[in-house]
N, C-alpha and C positions, 0 to 999 in steps of 0.2 A: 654668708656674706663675708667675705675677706675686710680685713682690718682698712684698708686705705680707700674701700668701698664706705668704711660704717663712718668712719672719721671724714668723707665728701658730705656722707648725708646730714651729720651732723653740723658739717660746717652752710652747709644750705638751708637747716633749719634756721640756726641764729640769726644767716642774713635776710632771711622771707622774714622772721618773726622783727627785725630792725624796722624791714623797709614799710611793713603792714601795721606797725604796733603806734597807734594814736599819739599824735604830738597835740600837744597843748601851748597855745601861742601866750605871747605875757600878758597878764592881770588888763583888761579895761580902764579899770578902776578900783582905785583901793580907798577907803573913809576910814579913817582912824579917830574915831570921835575923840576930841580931849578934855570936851567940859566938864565929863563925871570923871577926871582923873587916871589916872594909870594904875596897874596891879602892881604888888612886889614882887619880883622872880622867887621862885620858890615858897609860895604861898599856898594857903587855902584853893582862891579863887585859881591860879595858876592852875594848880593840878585838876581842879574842875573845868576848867575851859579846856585842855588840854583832852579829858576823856570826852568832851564834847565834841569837838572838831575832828579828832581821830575816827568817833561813832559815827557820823554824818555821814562820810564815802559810802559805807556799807551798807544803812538802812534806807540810804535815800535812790541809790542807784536803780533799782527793778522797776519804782514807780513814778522816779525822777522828782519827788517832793518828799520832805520830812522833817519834824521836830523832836528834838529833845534836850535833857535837860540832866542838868549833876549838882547835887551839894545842897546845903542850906541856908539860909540869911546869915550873915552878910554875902556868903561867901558861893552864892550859887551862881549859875550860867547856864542860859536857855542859848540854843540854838537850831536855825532854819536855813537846808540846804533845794537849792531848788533848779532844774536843769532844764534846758531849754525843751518846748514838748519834742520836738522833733529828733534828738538825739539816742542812740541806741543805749543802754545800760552800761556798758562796757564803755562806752566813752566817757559817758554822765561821771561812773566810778573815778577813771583817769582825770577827770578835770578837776572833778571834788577831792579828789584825794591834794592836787598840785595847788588848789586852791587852799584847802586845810591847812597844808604848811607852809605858803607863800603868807597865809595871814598870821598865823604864830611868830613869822620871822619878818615883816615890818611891823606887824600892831601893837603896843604893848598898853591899849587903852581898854579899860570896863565895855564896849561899845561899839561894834567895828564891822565893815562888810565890803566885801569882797567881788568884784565882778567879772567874768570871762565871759569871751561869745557865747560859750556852751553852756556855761552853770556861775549859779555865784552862792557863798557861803554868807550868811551872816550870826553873830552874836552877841549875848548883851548883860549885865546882871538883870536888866528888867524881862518882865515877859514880854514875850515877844509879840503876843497875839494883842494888848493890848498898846503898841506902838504904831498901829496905824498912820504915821502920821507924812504925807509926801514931803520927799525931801530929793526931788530929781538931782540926780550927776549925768554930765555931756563928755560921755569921752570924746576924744577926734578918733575917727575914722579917715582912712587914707580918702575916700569917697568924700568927705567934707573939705577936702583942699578943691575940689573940683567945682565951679558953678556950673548950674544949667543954661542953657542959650535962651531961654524963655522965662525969664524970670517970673513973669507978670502970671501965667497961668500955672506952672508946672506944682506950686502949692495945692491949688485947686483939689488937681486929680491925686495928688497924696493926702490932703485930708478926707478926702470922700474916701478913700482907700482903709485909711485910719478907722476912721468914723462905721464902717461897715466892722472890723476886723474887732472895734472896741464893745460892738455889740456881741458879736461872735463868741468872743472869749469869755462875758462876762454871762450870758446868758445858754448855752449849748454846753452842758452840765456832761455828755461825752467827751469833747474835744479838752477838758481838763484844764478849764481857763487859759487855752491857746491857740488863738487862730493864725491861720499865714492866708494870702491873699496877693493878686495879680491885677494889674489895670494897666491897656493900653492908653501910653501918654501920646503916642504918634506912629507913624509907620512901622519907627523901627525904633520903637521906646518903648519898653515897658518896667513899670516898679513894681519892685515886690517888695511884700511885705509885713511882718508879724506882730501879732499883741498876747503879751501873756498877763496873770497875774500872778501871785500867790493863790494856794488852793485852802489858807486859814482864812482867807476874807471873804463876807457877803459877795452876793451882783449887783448890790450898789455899789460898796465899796470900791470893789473892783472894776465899774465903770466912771467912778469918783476918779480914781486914781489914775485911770489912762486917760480922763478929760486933761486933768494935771499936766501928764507928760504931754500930750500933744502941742498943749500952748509952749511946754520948754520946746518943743519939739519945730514948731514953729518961728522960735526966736534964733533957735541954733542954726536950726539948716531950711529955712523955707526958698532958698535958691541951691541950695546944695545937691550935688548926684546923689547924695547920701546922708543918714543920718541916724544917731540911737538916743535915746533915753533911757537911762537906767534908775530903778530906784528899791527900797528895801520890798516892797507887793506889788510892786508891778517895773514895765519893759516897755518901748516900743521902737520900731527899728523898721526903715525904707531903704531901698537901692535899687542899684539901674541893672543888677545882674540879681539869679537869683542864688541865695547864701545858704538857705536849708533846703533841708534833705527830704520836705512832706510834700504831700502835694498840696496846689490851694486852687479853688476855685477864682475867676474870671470877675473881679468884678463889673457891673455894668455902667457904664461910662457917657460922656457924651461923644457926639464923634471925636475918634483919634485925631490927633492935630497932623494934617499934613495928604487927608483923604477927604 
């Protein structure tokens, strides 16, 4: 291979590996809790948070969920990385990694979590398993500037949609507390739509916790094309296009409006 042969192919490598190599869009939503206080830079807890959020990309990516944890009282830090089920490993890695250090560089609170389409990171000095406690956030979505034309029903066939997807995820112990699902709203309407939880909580829990978001989920966007609920054990999310990458079953409806 001549020199101005190996130096083209290299230069085609870098631009395929540019054009192909996952982009990670900005934060959702970032919680910076501030009631338990802030850490001191270069502390204890600092360098325990810091091996925590750096370990999460790594051990959480293959199976898209993980916890762990560094240090000891006062000065310990649990943390829980969790990625959408539908994303590939290599993506999960790429979001959690941009998430890891998007939350090092705004949070400087004991207490803090992180959310992207694909993955969100969270951390805490308490245990985590033991914070169960709903606390939804509403990002906007470009889809929530949008109303639908049928205000009156269009909730309807997104909470039955819900409602089916909340059972799915928290009781079908394969699917890995994550369902996605489809409903025709009319001829040429359909929503899609996903519920995950965390995979450290019960199937009550976890059907506790998407009853939760729904009602946020209802207040935020129940005219809207679109809408998410995010929170630290659970997720849920509708739209007029479909946004992952899994397949979902058909849910059964009443007739489509418009036939």
């Amino acid at each position: 291979m001549t020199r101005h042969a190996l130096v083209a192919m290299c230069f085609l490598i870098v631009l395929l590996s540019t054009i192909f190599a996952p982009v990670v869009a900005d934060p959702l939503y970032t919680a910076c809790s501030t009631e338990y206080g802030n850490y001191d830079l270069g502390s204890p807890f600092e360098k325990n948070l810091k091996v925590v959020v750096e370990t999460l990309p790594s051990i959480s990516s293959s199976t898209g969920f993980n916890n762990t944890a560094s240090g000891i009282f006062p000065d310990n830090v649990s943390g829980q990385a969790l990625c959408r089920g539908d994303v590939t490993s290599s993506a999960c890695q790429t979001c959690l990694r941009e998430a890891s250090q998007k939350l090092l560089e705004e949070c400087k609170s004991k207490d803090a979590t992180i959310w992207y389409e694909a993955c969100q990171i969270r951390y805490s000095f308490q245990n985590l398993t033991s914070l169960n406690v709903y606390a939804g956030k509403y990002p906007v979505l470009e889809s929530e500037k949008k109303s639908v034309s049928d205000t009156v029903h269009f909730y309807d066939y997104v909470k039955l949609l819900m409602d089916n997807l909340s059972i799915d995820a928290a009781l079908n112990h394969s699917k890995l507390m994550f369902a996605t699902g489809e409903i025709k709203f009319s001829s040429n309407e359909t929503i899609y739509g996903h519920a995950q939880c965390t995979r450290d909580i019960r199937e009550d829990e976890c059907q506790e916790c998407l009853s939760f978001a729904l009602l946020d989920l209802k207040g935020c966007c129940s005219s809207k094309q679109g809408g998410i609920v995010v929170s630290g054990s659970c997720n849920l999310r509708f739209e007029l296009y479909k946004y992952y990458n899994a397949s979902s079953h058909l849910i059964a409806s009443p007739t489509p409006k418009g036939e």
